[in-house]
C-alpha positions in Angstrom: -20.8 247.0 -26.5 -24.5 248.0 -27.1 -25.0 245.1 -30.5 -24.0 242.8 -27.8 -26.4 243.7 -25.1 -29.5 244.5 -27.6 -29.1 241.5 -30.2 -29.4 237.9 -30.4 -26.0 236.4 -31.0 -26.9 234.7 -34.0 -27.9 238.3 -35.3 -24.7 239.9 -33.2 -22.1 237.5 -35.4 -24.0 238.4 -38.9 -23.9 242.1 -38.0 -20.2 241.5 -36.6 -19.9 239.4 -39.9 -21.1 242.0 -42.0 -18.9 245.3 -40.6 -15.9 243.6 -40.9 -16.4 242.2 -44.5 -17.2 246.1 -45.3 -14.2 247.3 -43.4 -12.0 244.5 -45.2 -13.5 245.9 -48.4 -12.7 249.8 -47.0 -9.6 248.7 -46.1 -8.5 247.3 -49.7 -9.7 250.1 -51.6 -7.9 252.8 -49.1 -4.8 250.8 -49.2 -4.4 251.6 -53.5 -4.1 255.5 -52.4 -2.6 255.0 -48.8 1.5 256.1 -48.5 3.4 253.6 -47.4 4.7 255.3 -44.2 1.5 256.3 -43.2 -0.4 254.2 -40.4 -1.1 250.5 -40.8 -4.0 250.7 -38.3 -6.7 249.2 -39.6 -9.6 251.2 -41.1 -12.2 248.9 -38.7 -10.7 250.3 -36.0 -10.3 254.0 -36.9 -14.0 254.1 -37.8 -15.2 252.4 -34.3 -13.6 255.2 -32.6 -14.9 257.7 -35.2 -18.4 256.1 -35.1 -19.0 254.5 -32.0 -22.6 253.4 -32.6 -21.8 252.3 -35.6 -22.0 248.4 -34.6 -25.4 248.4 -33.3 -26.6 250.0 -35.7 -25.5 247.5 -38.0 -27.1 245.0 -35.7 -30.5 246.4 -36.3 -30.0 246.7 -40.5 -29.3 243.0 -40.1 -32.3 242.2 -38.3 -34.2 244.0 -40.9 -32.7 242.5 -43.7 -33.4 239.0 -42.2 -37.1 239.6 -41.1 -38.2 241.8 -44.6 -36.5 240.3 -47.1 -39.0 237.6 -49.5 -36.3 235.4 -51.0 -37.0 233.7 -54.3 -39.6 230.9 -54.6 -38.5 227.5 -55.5 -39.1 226.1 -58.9 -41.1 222.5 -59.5 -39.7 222.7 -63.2 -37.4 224.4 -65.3 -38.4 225.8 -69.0 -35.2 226.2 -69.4 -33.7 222.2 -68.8 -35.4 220.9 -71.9 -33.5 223.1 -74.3 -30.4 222.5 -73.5 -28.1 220.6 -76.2 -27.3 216.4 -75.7 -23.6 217.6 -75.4 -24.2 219.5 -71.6 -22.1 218.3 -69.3 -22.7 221.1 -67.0 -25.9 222.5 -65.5 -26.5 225.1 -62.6 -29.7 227.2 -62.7 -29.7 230.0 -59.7 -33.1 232.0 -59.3 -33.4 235.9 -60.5 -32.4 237.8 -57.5 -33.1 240.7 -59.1 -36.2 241.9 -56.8 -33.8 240.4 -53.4 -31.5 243.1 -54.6 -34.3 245.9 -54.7 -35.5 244.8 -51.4 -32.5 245.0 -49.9 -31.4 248.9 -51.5 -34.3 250.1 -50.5 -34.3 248.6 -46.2 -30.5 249.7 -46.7 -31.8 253.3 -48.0 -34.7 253.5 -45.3 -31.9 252.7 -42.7 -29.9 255.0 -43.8 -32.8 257.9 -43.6 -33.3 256.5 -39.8 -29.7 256.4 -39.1 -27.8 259.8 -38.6 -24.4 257.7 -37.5 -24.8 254.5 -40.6 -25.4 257.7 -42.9 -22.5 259.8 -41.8 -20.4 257.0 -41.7 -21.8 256.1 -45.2 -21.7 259.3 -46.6 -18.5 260.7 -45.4 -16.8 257.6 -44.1 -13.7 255.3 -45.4 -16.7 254.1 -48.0 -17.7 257.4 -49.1 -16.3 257.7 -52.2 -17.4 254.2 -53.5 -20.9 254.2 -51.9 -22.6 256.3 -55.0 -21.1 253.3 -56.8 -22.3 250.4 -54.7 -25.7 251.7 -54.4 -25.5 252.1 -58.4 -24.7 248.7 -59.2 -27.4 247.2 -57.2 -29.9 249.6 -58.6 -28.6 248.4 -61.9 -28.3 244.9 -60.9 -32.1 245.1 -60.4 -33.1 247.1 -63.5 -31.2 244.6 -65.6 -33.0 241.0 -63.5 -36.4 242.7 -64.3 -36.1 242.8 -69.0 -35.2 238.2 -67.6 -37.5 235.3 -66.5 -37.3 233.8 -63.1 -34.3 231.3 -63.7 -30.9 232.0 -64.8 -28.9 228.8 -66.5 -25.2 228.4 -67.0 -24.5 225.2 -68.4 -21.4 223.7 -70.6 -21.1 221.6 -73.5 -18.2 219.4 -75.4 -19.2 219.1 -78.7 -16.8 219.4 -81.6 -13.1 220.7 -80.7 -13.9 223.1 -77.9 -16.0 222.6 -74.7 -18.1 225.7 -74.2 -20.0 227.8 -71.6 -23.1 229.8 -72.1 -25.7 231.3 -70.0 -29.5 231.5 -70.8 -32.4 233.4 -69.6 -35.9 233.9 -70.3 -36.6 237.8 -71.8 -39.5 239.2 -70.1 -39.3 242.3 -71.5 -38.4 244.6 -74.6 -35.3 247.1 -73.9 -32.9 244.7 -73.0 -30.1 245.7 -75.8 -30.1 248.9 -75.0 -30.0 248.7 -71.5 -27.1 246.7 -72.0 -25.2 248.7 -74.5 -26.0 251.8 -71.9 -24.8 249.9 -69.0 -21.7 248.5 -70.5 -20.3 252.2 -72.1 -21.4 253.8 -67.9 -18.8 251.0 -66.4 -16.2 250.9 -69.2 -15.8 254.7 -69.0 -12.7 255.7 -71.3 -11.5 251.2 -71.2 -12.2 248.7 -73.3 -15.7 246.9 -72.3 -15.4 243.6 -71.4 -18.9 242.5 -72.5 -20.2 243.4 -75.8 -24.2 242.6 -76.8 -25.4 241.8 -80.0 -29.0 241.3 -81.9 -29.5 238.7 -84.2 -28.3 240.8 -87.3 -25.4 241.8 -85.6 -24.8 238.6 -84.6 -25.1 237.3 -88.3 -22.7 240.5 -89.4 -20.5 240.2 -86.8 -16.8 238.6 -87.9 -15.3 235.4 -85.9 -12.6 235.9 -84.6 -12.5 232.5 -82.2 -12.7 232.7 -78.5 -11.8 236.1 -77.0 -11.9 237.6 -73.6 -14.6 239.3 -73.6 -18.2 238.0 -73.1 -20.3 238.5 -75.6 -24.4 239.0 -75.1 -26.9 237.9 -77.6 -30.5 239.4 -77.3 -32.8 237.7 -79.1 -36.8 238.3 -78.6 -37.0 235.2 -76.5 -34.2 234.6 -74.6 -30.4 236.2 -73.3 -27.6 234.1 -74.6 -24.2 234.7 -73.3 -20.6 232.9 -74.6 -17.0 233.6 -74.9 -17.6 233.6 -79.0 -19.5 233.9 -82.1 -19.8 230.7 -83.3 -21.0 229.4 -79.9 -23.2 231.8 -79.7 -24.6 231.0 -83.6 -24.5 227.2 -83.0 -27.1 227.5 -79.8 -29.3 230.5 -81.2 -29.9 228.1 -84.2 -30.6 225.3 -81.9 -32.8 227.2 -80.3 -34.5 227.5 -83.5 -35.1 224.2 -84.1 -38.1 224.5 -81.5 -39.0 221.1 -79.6 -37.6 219.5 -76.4 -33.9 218.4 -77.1 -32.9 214.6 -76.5 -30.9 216.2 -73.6 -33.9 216.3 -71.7 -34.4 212.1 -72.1 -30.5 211.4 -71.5 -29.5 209.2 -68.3 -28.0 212.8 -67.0 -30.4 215.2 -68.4 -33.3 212.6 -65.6 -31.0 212.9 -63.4 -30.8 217.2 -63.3 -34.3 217.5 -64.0 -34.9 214.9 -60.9 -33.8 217.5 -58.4 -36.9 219.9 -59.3 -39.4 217.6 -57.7 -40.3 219.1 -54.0 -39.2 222.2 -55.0 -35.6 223.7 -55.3 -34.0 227.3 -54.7 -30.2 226.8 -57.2 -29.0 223.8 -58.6 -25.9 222.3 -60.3 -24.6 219.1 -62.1 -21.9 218.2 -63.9 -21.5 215.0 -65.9 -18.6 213.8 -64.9 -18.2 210.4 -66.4 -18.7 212.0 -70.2 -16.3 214.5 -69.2 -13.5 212.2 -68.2 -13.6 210.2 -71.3 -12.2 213.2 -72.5 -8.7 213.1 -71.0 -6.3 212.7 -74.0 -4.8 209.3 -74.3 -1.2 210.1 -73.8 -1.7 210.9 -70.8 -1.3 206.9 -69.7 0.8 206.7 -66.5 -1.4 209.4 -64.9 -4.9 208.0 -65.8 -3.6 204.7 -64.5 -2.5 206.2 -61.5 -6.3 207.6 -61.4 -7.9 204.5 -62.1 -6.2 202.8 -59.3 -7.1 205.8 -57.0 -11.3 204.7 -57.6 -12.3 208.1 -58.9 -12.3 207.5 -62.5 -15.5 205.8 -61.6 -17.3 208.8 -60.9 -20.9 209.4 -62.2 -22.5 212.8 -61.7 -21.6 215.6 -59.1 -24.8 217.0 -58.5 -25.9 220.1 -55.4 -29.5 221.5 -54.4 -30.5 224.3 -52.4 -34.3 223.5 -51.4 -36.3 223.6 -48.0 -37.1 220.4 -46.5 -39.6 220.8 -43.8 -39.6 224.2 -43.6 -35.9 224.2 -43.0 -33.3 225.5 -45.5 -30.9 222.4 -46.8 -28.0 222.1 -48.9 -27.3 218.8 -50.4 -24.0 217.1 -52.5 -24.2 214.0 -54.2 -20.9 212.5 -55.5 -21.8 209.1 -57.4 -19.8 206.2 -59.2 -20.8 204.2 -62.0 -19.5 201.4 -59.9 -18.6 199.7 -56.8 -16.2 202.5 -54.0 -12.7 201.2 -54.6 -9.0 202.8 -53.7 -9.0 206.3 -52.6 -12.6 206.5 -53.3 -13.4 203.9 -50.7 -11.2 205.3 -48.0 -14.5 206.5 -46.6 -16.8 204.1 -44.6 -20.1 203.6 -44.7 -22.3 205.6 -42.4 -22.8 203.8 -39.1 -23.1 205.2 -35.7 -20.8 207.4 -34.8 -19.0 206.5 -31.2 -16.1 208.8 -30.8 -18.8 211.8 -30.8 -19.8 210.4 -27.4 -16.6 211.7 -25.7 -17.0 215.5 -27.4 -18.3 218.2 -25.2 -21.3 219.6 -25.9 -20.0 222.8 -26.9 -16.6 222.6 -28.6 -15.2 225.7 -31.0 -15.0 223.2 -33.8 -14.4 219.6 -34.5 -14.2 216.7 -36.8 -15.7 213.2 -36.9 -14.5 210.8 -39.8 -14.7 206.9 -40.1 -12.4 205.7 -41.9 -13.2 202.0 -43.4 -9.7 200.7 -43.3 -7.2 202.7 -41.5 -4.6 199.2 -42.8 -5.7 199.6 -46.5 -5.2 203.1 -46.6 -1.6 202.8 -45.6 -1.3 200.7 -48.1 -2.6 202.4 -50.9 -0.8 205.8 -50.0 2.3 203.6 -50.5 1.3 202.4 -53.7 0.3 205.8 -54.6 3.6 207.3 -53.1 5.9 204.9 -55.5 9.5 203.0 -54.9 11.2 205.9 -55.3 14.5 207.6 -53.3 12.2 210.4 -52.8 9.2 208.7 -51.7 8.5 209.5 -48.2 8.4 205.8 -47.8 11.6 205.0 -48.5 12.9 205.0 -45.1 9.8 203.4 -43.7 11.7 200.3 -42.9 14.7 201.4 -41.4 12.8 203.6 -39.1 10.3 200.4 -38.4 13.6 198.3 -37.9 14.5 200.8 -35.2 11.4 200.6 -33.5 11.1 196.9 -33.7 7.6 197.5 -34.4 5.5 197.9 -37.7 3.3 200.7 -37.9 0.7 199.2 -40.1 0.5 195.4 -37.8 1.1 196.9 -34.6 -0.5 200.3 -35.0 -3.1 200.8 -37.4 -4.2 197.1 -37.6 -5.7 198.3 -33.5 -7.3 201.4 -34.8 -11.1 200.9 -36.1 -10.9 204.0 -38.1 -13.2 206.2 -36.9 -11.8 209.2 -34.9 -12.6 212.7 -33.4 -10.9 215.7 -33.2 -11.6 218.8 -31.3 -10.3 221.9 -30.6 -12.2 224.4 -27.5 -9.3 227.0 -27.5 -6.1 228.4 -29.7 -4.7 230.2 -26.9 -0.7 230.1 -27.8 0.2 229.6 -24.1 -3.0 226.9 -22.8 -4.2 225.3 -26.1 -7.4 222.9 -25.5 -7.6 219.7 -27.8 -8.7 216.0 -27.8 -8.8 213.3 -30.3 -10.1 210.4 -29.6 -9.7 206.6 -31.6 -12.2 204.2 -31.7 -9.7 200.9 -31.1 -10.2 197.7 -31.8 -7.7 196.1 -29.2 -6.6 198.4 -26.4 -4.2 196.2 -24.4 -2.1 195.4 -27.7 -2.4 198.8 -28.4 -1.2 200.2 -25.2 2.0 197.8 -25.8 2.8 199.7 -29.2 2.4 202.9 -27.3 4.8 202.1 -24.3 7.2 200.9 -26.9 7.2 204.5 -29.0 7.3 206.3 -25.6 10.5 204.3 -24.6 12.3 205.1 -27.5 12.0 209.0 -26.5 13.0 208.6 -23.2 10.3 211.2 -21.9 9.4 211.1 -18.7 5.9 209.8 -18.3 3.7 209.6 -15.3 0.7 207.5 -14.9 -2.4 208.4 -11.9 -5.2 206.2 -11.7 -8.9 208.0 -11.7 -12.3 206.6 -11.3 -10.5 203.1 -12.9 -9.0 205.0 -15.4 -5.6 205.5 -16.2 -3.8 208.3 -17.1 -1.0 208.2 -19.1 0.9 212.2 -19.1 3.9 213.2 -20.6 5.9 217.2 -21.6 7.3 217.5 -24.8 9.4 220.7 -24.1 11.0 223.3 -26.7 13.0 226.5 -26.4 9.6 228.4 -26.3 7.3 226.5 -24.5 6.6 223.0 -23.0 3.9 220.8 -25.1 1.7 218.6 -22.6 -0.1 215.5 -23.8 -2.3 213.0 -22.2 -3.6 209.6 -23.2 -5.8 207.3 -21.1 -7.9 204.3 -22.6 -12.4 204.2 -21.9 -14.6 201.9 -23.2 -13.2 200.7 -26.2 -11.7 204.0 -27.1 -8.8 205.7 -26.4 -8.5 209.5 -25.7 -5.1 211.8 -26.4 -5.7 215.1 -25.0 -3.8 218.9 -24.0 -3.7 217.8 -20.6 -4.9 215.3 -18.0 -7.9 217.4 -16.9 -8.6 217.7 -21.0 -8.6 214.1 -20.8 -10.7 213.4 -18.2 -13.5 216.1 -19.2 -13.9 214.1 -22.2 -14.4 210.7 -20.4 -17.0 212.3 -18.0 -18.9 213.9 -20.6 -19.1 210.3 -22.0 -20.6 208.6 -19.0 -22.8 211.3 -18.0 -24.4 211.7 -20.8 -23.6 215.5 -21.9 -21.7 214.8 -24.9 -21.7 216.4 -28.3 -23.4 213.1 -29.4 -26.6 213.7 -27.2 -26.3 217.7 -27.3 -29.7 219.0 -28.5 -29.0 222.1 -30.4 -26.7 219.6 -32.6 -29.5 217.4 -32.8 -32.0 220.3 -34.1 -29.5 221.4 -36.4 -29.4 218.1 -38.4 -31.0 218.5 -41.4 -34.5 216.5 -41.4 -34.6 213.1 -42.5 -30.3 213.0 -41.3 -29.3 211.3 -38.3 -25.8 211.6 -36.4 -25.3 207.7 -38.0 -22.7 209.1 -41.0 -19.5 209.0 -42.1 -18.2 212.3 -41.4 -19.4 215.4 -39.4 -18.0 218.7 -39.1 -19.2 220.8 -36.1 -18.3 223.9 -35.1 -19.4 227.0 -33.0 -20.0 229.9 -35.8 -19.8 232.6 -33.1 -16.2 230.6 -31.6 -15.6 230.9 -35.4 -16.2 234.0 -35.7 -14.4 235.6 -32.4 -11.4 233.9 -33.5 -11.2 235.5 -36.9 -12.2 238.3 -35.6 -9.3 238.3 -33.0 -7.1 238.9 -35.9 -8.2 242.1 -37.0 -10.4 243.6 -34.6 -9.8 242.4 -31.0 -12.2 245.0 -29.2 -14.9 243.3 -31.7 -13.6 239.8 -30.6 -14.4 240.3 -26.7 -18.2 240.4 -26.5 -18.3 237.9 -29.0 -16.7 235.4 -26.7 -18.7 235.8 -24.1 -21.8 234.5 -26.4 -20.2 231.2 -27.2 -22.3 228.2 -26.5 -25.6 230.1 -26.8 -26.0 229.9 -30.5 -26.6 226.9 -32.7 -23.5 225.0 -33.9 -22.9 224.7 -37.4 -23.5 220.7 -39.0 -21.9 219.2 -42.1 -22.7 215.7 -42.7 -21.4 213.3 -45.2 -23.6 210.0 -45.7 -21.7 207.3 -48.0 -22.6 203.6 -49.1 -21.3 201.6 -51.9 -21.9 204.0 -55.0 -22.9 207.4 -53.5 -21.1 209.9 -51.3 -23.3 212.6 -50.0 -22.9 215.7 -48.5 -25.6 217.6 -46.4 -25.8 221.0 -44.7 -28.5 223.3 -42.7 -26.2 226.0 -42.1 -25.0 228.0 -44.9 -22.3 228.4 -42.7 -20.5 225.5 -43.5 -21.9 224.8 -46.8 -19.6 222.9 -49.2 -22.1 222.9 -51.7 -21.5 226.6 -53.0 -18.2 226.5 -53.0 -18.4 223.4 -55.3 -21.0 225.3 -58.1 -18.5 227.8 -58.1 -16.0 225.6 -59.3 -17.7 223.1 -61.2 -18.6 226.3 -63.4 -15.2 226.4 -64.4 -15.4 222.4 -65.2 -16.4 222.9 -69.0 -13.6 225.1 -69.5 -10.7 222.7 -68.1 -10.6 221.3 -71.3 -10.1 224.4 -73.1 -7.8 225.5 -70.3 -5.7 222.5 -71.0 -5.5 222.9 -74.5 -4.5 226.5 -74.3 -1.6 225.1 -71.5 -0.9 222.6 -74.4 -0.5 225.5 -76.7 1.7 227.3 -74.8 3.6 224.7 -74.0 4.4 223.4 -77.8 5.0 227.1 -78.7 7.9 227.0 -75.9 9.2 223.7 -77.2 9.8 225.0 -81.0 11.2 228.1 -79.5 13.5 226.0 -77.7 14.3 223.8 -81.0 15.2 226.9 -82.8 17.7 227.8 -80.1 18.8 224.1 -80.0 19.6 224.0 -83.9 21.6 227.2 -83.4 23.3 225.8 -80.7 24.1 223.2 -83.1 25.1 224.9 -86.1 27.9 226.8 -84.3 29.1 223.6 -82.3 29.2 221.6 -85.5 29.6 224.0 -88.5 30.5 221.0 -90.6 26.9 219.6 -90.6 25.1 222.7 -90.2 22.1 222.3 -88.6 20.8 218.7 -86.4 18.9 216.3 -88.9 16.5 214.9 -86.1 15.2 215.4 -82.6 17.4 212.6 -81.6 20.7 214.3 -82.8 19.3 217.2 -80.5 19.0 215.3 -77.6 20.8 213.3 -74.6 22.9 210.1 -74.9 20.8 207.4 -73.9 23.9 205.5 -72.8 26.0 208.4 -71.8 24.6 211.8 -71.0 28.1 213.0 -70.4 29.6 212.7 -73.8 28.0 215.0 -76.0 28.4 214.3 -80.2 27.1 215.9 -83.5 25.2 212.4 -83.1 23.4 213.2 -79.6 24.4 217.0 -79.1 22.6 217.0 -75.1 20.9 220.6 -76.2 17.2 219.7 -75.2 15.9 217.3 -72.8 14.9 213.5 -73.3 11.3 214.3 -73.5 11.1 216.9 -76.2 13.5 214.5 -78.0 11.1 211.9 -77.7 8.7 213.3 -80.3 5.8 213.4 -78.0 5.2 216.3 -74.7 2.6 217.9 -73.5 -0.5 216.7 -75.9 1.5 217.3 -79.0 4.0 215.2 -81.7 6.9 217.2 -82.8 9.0 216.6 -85.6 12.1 218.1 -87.4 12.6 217.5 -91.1 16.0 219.0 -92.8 17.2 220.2 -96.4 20.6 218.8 -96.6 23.5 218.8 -99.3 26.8 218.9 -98.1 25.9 220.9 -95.2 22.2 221.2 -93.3 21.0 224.4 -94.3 17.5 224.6 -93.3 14.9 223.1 -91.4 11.4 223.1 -90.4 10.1 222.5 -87.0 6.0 220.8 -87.0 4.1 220.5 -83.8 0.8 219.2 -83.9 -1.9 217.8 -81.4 -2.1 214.7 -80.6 -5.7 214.9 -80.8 -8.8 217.4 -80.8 -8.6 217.3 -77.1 -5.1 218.4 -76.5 -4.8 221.0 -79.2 -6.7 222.9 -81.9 -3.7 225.2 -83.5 -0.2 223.1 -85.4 3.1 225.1 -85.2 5.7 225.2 -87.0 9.4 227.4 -87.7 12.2 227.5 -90.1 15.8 228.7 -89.6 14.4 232.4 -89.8 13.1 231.6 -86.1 9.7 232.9 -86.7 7.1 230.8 -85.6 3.9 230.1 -86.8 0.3 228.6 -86.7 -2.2 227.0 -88.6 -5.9 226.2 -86.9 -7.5 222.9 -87.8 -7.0 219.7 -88.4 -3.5 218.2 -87.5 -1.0 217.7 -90.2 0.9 215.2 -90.6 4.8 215.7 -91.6 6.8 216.5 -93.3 5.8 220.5 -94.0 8.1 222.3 -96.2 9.7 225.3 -95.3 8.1 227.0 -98.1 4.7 226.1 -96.8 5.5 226.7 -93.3 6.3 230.4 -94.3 3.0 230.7 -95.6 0.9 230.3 -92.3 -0.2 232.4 -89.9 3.0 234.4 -87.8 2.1 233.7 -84.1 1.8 237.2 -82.4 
């Protein structure tokens, strides 16, 4: 094809990249209005044939965009940082890509002017009747990033009952409310808007009505505020007021956030992740033991950075612990050189390098982890062992140093290409434990001699197709491979020197200042990548990109670790963990509130399931009307199977307990001869678990009361005089 022949590849897999993330788009849109028994061919394909130039001439926009467009400047400081509250747990700040957005409309537009095939394919295509509406929002996008400053923050507190999550911006200038207001009523059309944007008055006027789903915009002369509800939005506007630097700025984490500006960086994030695990309610006992034991309830701060570092474009993740690496945490050894890399070609599709420190110790702790139960995985470990006459942990692992490769060249179905290769500690003894697995399968295996190595080859067949493996044993490592000839590639690439390890382009692609001594690399080819992915959905796109594979860069992710600090670092955005981890440490603030509504919804279930239980056992024992305690609702500790008005077995051992889910429940009855009412009360356990008690009588309507948690009993006079849950 023509991109092929006139591009780069690096610029051929972003413009293939780029079509096929628009044609996925097309396709998803079309498919809402698309009659089930019309064709499934896909739209990628119907517009290739329609538009045959079309994929160079996306080639070329690419170029353009790459060469024209001035990306924001880093930032050496932050106005912002020092007025955040001393409750933030959570900080990212990204740069105002308002102007990046212009730039790009308007190359986009030029191209299109230049372009008779991008502009009918644009204009009358599968895109055609949401392109007015693409081009739209990123002229709007624009006019809105030009009223704000030059950094945009979205950080989260945990202060009082709720954690919260606001965004703040710089106002640059007037017209921002009304800009707003017009935007909002052009996108909601004839729907509710889901954003709403207030002035100070307003704000002031406005009624509470707790957290809703809508986001709610405050425009004040000096800054943008954004939060899920009024008083959050009051309770920082008045902070804000209070002018002066807040002590966030001078607390252990707020130094360690505003560290990452020095140098210079693009986007940032951080979450405090020690504060925000002291906030896991307390009943929750077995599984924060279970957590402790697993080493990451030591964690410190989670922090990422988008920066340049000698001229080149880095991201960096720093996991840290307020102590010593221990359990799960630890798993991962301390950088060192990494040996198994030496038997890697020099070009694979993608791999993985990782050290374990004790390949023993982590057996052990995913039994410990795993439990003594009949359903643990380990339960039959020992018979099976028995069988064997071996032990997997002292005649396996104990030969294995921990650090291992794996590679994959090729996912053809019928000639698959793979190694791994072990870094081994004791080969001969090793070997032995390996003859005595392959004995008890009674494959046939045959062994050639090559060079002084031996190969050790074996078929694993199945009704489909016939699996070959192949292990032989080189310097101190051993190699299991797709094939003999798999095999052996490997160990010549390791004594002549043309291994991944001493590849260049890997080499240049290591961030500066990194070194291949780590803990863990990932390493792929993005244009391998991105022919296989392709392959699914386009093949006729996935052809010329093969035949570029090797000639691009590969793609490094390295992960550094040492006693209290696991980092992460990345040149290539292609791999970049780092985003993908803002993202979600966004939603980190809100896990709290996420678990409290979960809570919530949980205890309303459980007094619905009361009221059904004490009709249950008003008609099974009319005598006594209705149960006169959780206990009489529940199982027979000593025998489940003999149900009485003393244990009626109507709801489970946990609810009877008192305590589920972050909240107490009780039952309270008004007895005579007969019990003829009652009143059902669940309340939090704590601020953290709940904000909203519960409670029903026999009428079976349940409802709330927000604040503080109650303690029983509640009449059923006063529970009929809260809130009816809706």
């Amino acid at each position: 094809m023509a991109c092929a022949q006139t591009l780069p590849s690096s610029h051929f897999v972003k413009c293939a990249a780029t079509i096929a993330a628009i044609f996925l788009a097309a396709s998803a849109c079309q498919a809402q209005d698309t009659p089930a028994d019309q064709s499934t061919e896909m739209p990628s394909l119907q517009a290739l044939n329609k538009y045959p130039g079309l994929l160079p001439e996306f080639g070329q926009l690419v170029v353009k965009l790459q060469r024209n467009i001035q990306g924001p400047s880093p930032h050496n400081e932050s106005r912002l940082l020092p007025l955040l509250p001393e409750s933030t747990v959570f900080y990212a700040a990204i740069p105002n890509y308002g102007d990046v957005a212009h730039q790009t409309l308007k190359i986009f537009r030029d191209e299109l002017q230049q372009s008779s095939v991008l502009r009918d394919w644009w204009q009358h295509g599968e895109l055609a009747t949401t392109a007015p509406k693409i081009e739209d929002s990123l002229e709007k996008l624009y006019q809105f990033h030009e009223y704000l400053g030059d950094e945009i923050v979205v950080f989260g507190t945990i202060e009082g009952r709720n954690p919260s999550l606001l965004f703040l911006a710089e106002i640059h200038k007037p017209g921002l409310k009304n800009f707003l207001q017009q935007t909002i009523d052009h996108f909601a059309g004839k729907s509710k808007p889901g954003v709403r944007a207030l002035d100070p008055q307003e704000l002031a006027d406005a009624k509470d009505q707790g957290h809703t789903q809508e986001l709610i915009v405050l425009v004040r002369p000096d800054f943008a505020i954004a939060a899920s509800d009024l008083a959050t939005l009051r309770s920082f506007s008045a902070h804000l007021d209070q002018h002066g630097p807040s002590k966030f700025i001078s607390s252990p984490f707020g130094q360690r956030v505003l560290q990452e500006y020095n140098g210079g960086v693009t986007a940032v994030g951080a979450a405090d992740l020690h504060k925000i695990l002291t906030q896991i309610p307390p009943d929750m006992q077995q599984e924060q033991s279970t957590f402790h034991r697993s080493g990451f309830a030591d964690m410190k701060y989670l922090v990422w950075d988008h920066k340049k570092v000698a001229g080149q474009a880095v991201s960096q993740l720093e996991l840290s612990f307020v102590a010593p690496r221990h359990g799960a945490a630890s798993w991962l050894a301390k950088s060192a050189p990494l040996t198994t890399m030496d038997f890697a070609s020099p070009h694979p599709m993608m791999g993985l390098t990782l050290a374990l420190a004790n390949p023993s110790q982590v057996f052990e702790d995913v039994k410990d982890f795993a439990g003594t139960s009949s359903s643990s995985p380990f339960a039959t470990l020992a018979q099976f062992e028995k069988a064997l006459n071996l032990s997997l942990k002292d005649d396996l692992l104990k030969y294995l140093s921990g650090e291992f490769t794996l590679e994959v060249d090729s996912f053809t179905p019928r000639k698959p290409a793979w190694k791994a290769i072990f870094k081994v500690n004791d080969a001969t003894r090793l070997q032995e434990t390996l003859n005595a697995l392959l004995a008890t399968t009674h494959l046939e295996v045959q062994h050639a001699d090559d060079g002084g190595i031996t190969y050790n080859s074996f078929a694993i067949p199945s009704s489909t197709t016939t699996t070959k493996i192949a292990y032989a044993f080189a310097d101190g490592h051993l190699i299991v491979a797709s094939g003999r000839e798999v095999a052996a590639a490997a160990i010549q690439s390791h004594r002549s020197g043309e291994s991944l390890a001493k590849s260049k382009p890997l080499l240049a692609t290591l961030p500066s200042g990194q070194s291949l001594d780590a803990s863990a690399l990932f390493f792929g080819d993005p244009i391998a990548m991105s022919s296989l992915q392709m392959r699914r959905f386009a093949p006729q796109m996935a052809d010329p990109i093969e035949k570029l594979v090797g000639q691009g860069s590969p793609s490094v992710l390295g992960i550094y670790a040492d006693d209290t600090t696991i980092r992460e670092t990345s040149g290539s955005s292609s791999v970049d963990v780092g985003v993908g981890l803002v993202v979600a440490a966004v939603a980190i603030p809100n896990l709290l509130r996420s678990r409290i509504a979960a809570n919530e919804a949980s205890a309303v279930g459980s007094v619905r399931t009361l009221n059904t239980a004490q009709v249950t056992y008003e008609v099974t024992y009319p005598k006594r009307g209705y149960a006169p305690s959780l206990v009489s609702l529940g199982p027979n500790p000593k025998d489940s199977s003999a149900p009485s008005p003393e244990y009626a077995d109507v709801i489970n051992e946990s609810l009877a307990s008192g305590t589920k889910s972050g909240y107490h429940f009780s039952l309270t009855t008004t007895c005579k001869k007969t019990c003829q009412e009652y009143v059902v009360l669940a309340t939090p356990i704590s601020s953290s678990t709940g904000t909203r008690s519960f409670c029903s009588t026999s009428d079976g309507i349940i409802r709330l009361k927000i604040g503080d948690s109650l303690a029983p009993p509640v009449s059923a006079a006063k529970c009929r005089a809260w809130e009816p849950l809706h």
